[in-house]
C-alpha positions in Angstrom: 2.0 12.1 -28.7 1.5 14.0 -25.1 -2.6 14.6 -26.1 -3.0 10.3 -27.5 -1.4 9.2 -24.1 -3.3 11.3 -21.9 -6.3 10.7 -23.8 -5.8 6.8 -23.4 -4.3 6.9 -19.8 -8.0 8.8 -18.8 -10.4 6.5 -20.8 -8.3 3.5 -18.8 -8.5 5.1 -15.4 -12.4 5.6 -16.0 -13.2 2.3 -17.5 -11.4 1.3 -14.4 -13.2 2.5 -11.8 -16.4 2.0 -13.9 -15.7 -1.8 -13.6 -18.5 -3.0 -12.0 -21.1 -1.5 -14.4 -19.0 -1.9 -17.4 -18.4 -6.0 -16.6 -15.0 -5.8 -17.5 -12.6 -6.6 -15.1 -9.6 -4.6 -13.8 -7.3 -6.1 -14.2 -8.1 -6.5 -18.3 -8.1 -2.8 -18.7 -5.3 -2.0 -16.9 -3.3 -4.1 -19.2 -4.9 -2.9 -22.2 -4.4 0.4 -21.3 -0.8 -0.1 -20.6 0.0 -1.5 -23.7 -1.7 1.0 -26.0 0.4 3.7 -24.2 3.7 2.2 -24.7 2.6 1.4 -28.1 1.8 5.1 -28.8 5.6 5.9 -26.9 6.9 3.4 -29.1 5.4 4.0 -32.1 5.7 8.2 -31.9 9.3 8.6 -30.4 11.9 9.4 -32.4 14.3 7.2 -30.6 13.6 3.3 -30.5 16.8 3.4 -27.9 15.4 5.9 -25.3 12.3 3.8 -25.5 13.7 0.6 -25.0 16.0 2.4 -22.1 12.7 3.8 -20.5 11.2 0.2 -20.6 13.9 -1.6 -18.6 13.9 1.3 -16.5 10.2 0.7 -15.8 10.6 -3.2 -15.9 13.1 -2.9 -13.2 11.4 -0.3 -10.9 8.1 -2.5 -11.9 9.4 -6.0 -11.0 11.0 -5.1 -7.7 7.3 -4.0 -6.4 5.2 -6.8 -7.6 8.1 -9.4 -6.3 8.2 -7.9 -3.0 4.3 -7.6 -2.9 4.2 -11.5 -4.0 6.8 -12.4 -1.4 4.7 -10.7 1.3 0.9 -12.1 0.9 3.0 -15.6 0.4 4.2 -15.5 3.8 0.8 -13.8 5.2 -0.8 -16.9 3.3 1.4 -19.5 5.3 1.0 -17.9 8.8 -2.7 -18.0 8.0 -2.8 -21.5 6.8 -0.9 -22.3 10.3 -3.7 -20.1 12.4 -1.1 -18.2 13.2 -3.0 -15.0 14.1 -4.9 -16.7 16.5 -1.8 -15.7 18.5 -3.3 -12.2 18.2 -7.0 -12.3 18.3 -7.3 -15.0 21.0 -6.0 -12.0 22.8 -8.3 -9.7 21.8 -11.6 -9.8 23.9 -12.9 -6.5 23.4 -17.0 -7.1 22.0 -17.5 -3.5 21.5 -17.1 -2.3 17.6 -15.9 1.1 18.2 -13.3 -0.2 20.7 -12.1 -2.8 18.2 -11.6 -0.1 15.4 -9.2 1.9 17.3 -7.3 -1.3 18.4 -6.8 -2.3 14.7 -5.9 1.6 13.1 -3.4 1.5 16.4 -1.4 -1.4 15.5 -2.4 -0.5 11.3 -0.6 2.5 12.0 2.7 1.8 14.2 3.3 -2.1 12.0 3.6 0.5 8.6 5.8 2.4 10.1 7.8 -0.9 10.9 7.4 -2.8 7.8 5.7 -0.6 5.3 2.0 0.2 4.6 1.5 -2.6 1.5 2.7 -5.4 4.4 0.6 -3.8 7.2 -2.4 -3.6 4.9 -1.9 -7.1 3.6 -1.3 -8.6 7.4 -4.3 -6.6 9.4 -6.8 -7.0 6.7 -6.2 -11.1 6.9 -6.4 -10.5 10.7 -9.8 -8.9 10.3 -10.9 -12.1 8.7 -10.3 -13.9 11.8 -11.8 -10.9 13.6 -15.4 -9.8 11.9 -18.1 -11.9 10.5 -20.2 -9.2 9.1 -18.9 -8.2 5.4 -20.0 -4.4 5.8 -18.1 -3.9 9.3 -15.0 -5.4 7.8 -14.9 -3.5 4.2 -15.6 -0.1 7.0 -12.2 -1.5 9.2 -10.2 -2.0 5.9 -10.9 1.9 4.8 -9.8 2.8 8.4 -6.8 0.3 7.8 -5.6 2.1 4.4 -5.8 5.4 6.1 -3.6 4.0 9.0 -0.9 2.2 6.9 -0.6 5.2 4.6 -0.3 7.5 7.4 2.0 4.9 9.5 4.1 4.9 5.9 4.3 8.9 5.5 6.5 9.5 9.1 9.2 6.6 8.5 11.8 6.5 6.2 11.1 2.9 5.4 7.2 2.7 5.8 6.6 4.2 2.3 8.0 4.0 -0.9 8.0 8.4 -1.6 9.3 8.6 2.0 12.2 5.9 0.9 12.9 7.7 -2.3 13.7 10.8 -0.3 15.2 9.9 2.2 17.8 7.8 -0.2 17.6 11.3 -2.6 19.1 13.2 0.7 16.2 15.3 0.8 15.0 14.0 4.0 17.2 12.4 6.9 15.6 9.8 8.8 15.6 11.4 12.5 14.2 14.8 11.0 11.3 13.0 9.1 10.1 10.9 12.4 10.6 13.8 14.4 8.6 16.5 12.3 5.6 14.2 10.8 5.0 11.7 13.8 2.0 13.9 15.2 0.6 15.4 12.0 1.0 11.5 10.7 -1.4 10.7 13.9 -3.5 13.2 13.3 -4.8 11.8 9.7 -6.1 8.5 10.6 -7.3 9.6 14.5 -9.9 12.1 13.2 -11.5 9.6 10.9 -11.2 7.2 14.0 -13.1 10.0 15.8 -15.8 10.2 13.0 -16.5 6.8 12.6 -16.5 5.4 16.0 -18.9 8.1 17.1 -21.3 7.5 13.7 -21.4 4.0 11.6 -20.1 2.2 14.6 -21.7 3.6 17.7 -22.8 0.7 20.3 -22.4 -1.6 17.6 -21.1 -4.7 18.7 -18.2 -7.3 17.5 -19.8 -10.1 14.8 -17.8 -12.9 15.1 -17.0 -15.0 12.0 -18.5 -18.4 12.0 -16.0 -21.3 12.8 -16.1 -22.9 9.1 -15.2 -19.6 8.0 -11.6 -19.4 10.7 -10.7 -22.6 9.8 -12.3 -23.7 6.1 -12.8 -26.9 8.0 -9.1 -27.7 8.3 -7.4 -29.3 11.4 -6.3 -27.6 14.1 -2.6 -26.5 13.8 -0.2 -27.8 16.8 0.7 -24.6 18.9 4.5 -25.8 17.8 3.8 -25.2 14.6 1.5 -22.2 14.8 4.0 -20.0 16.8 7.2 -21.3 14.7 5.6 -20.1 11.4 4.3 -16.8 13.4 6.9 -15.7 14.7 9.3 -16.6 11.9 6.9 -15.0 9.2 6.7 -11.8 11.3 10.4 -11.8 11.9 11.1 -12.1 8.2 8.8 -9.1 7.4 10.7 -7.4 10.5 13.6 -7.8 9.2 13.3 -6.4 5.5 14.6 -2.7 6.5 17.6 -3.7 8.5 18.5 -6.3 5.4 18.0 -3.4 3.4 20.2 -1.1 5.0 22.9 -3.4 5.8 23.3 -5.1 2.4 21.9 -1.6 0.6 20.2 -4.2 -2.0 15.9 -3.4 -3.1 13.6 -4.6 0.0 12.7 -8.0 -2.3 15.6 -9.6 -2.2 15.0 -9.5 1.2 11.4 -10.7 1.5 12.5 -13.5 -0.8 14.9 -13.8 1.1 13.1 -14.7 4.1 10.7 -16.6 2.2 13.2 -19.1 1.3 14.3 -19.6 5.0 10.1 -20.1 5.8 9.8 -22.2 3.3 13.0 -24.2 4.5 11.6 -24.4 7.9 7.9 -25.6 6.8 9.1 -28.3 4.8 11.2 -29.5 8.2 8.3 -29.3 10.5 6.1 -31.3 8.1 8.4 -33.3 6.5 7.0 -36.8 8.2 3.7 -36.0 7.5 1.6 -37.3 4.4 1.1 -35.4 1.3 -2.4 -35.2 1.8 -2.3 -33.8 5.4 0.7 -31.0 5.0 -0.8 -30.0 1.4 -2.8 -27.0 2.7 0.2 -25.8 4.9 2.8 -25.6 2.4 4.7 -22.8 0.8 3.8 -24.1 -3.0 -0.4 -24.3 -1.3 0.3 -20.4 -0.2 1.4 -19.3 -3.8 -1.7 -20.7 -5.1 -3.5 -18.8 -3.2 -2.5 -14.7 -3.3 -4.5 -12.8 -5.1 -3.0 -12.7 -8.6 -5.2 -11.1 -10.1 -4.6 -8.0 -7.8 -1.1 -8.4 -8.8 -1.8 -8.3 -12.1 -3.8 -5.2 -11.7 -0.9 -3.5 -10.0 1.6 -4.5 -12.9 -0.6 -2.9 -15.7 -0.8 0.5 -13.5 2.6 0.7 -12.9 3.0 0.2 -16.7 0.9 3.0 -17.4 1.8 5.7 -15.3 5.2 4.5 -16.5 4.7 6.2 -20.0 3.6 9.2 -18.0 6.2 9.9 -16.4 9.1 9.3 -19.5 6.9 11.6 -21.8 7.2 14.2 -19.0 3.5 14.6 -18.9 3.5 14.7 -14.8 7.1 16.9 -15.2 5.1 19.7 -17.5 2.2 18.9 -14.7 4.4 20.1 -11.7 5.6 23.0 -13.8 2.3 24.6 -14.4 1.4 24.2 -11.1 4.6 26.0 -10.2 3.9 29.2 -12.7 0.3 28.9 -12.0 -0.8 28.6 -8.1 2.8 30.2 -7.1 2.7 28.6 -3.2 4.6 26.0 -2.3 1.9 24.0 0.4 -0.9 24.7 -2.2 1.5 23.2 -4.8 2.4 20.5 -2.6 -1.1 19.8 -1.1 -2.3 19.8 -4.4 0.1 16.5 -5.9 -0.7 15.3 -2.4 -4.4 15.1 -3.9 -3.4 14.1 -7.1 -1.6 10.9 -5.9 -5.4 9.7 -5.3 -5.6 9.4 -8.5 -2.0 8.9 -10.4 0.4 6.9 -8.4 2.9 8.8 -6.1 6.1 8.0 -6.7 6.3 9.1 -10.6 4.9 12.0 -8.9 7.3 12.4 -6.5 9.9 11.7 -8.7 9.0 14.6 -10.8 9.1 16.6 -7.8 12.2 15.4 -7.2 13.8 16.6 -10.1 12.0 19.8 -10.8 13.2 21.1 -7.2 16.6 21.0 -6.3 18.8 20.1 -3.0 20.3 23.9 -3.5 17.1 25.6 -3.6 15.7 23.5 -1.0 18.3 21.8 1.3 17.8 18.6 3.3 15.1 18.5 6.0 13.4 21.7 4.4 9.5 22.7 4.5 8.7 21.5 0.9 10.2 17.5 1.2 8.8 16.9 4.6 5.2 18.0 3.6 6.0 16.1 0.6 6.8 13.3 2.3 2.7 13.6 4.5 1.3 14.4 1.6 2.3 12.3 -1.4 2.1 9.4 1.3 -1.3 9.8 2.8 -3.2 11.9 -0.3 -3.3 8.1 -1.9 -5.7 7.4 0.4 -8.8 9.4 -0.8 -9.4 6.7 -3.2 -8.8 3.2 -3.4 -6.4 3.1 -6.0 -4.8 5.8 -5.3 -2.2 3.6 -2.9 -0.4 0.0 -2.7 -2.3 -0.3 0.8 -5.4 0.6 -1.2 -5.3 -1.9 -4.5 -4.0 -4.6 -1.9 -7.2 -4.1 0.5 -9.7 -3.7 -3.0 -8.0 -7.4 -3.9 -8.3 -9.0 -0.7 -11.6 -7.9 0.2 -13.4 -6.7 -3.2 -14.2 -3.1 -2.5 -15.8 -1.5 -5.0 -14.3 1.8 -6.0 -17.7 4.1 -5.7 -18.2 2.2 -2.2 -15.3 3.6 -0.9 -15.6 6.6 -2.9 -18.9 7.3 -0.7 -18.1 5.6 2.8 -13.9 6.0 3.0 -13.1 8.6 0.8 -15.0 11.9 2.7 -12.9 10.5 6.2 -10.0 10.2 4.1 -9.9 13.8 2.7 -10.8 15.4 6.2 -8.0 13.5 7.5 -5.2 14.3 5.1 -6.3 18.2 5.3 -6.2 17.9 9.5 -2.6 16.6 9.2 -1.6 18.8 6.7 -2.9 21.7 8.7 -0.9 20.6 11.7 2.4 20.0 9.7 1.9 23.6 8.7 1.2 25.1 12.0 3.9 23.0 14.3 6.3 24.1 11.8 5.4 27.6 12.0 
């Protein structure tokens, strides 16, 4: 059983990131190849119970991502629909390209730590819209983005899902993790920043997108209106971790939470206008517009890497790597890598239960660079991270595209912040 669903999970992954010479789409294979593997889990286990445990396991853990994930580019969709991040770019003036990069893997990097790198991912790379006429300058801005979010994610308890899971495991405590991988966090998307601005981007200057393609030949939005659905849709997002940690219930009952209240609130503000000219503003407009298919992509490799991890193929993974390289930062560097490729938290989650709180107390060496590295490794290739699958939806990068023009940056960066985490706590 262990040799079928590796050999299935592979051909997926390739046929995945073959998509654009194959001609099959994502999305289609992802699902495919999730539900061969479960049938092969289903069919070859001797326990139909433990199977049908391991599913609603999976369904739950599953649901609670692609709910929160539909809850956030619904809101991002209404804000847009109101111009609301004119607020922000009609306050940003700089022409020069470079100068504009740093700006957006700045406030990338601090609004992860904040919300959470998905939300920051989804939020700037809709901002960038607004920003950048010039398709290649944008897809070069939403690498640096990923890099940023997943880095911004790594250093907070709440700005990444591995970082959560340890932090609610007691492996890490929330003052220790800021404290410890705030500068070797920095240090991973700032050396790509350094890279970039001084190479593809030099003296390049801002492209402005046309106005048909700001405002898709709507009206112009009331500032009323604009800054009400701003703010508010910002201040739900905002407020997800502290609903979280006061009601101790999953992040998406927040986020649909909020997105009741916003859609409470729309509804008043346009409730004396004509069907016809609050249509493209509403909530039920906005769901019909995030990126399902994205979505739907995201489900199927959740699915997958699902079986995975209850048929302890990534358990017997970490195991190996413990009798075979020995070191504890090669071992740890090395899933950090391998989270590029499988997602991180099964992988951290294996991690999690192959080393224990006794051998390794709270706050030690191995669940902080844990932490950095299962956070930010994801972002060596596009799928390898929510941030990442989010920005290939919403702006169609093609995996070998960002294989050669992201994912060089991306390494150099993740080994610089490693290396700092290692010397600082030396």
């Amino acid at each position: 059983m262990i040799t079928a669903l590796t050999v299935i999970f592979l051909v997926a992954y390739t046929c995945i990131t073959l998509e654009h010479s194959l001609k099959i789409n994502k999305s289609a294979t992802a699902l495919l190849g999730a539900g061969l593997l479960w049938t092969v889990y289903a069919t070859l286990s001797p326990s139909d119970h433990e199977v049908g445990h391991d599913l609603a396991e999976t369904l739950v853990g599953t649901a609670q991502i692609v709910f929160f994930l539909m809850g956030a580019m619904t809101i991002v969709e209404v804000v847009d629909a109101h111009n609301g991040f004119e607020i922000i770019t009609s306050r940003i003036t700089t022409t020069r390209l470079p100068a504009l990069m740093w700006l957006v893997g700045g406030v990338t990097f601090f609004l992860s730590a904040v919300l959470d790198n998905l939300t920051a991912t989804i939020v700037m790379i809709s901002l960038l819209k607004k920003l950048l006429g010039d398709r290649e300058e944008r897809l070069l801005m939403a690498g640096i983005i990923v890099i940023a979010a997943n880095a911004g994610g790594a250093w907070s308890p709440i700005g990444d899902v591995t970082t959560t899971m340890l932090w609610i495991g007691g492996q890490i405590t929330a003052m220790a993790i800021i404290k410890n991988l705030f500068v070797p966090s920095a240090v991973n998307p700032v050396i790509p920043l350094l890279i970039m601005s001084v190479t593809a981007l030099r003296g390049k200057l801002v492209t402005p997108p046309s106005q048909s393609d700001q405002t898709a030949g709507l009206p112009a939005t009331p500032a009323f209106e604009r800054n009400t659905m701003f703010f508010l849709g910002l201040g739900v997002l905002l407020a997800v971790p502290a609903f979280k940690t006061i009601t101790h219930l999953p992040p998406f009952m927040g986020v649909l939470f909020g997105l009741g209240l916003l859609w409470l609130v729309g509804d008043l503000i346009h409730r004396t206008k004509e069907d016809d000219e609050k249509e493209h503003l509403t909530l039920a407009h906005a769901l019909r517009r995030i990126d399902m298919s994205s979505i739907v992509f995201f489900i199927g490799i959740l699915l997958a890497v699902a079986t995975l991890e209850h048929s302890h193929v990534l358990t017997s993974l970490a195991a190996w790597l413990d009798q075979t390289v020995g070191r504890q930062d090669f071992i740890v560097m090395l899933i950090g890598v391998a989270s590029a490729v499988i997602d991180n938290v099964p992988l951290v989650a294996a991690s999690m239960g192959m080393y224990g709180l006794e051998q390794f107390p709270a706050d030690s060496f191995l669940w902080e660079f844990l932490a950095y590295c299962a956070g930010t490794g994801g972002s060596i290739l596009v799928i390898g991270s929510a941030a990442g699958v989010a920005a290939m939806g919403l702006e169609r990068i093609e995996f070998f595209w960002y294989v050669k023009k992201i994912s060089p940056l991306a390494l150099i960066g993740y080994v610089a912040g490693a290396m700092t985490y290692m010397v600082l706590r030396a």
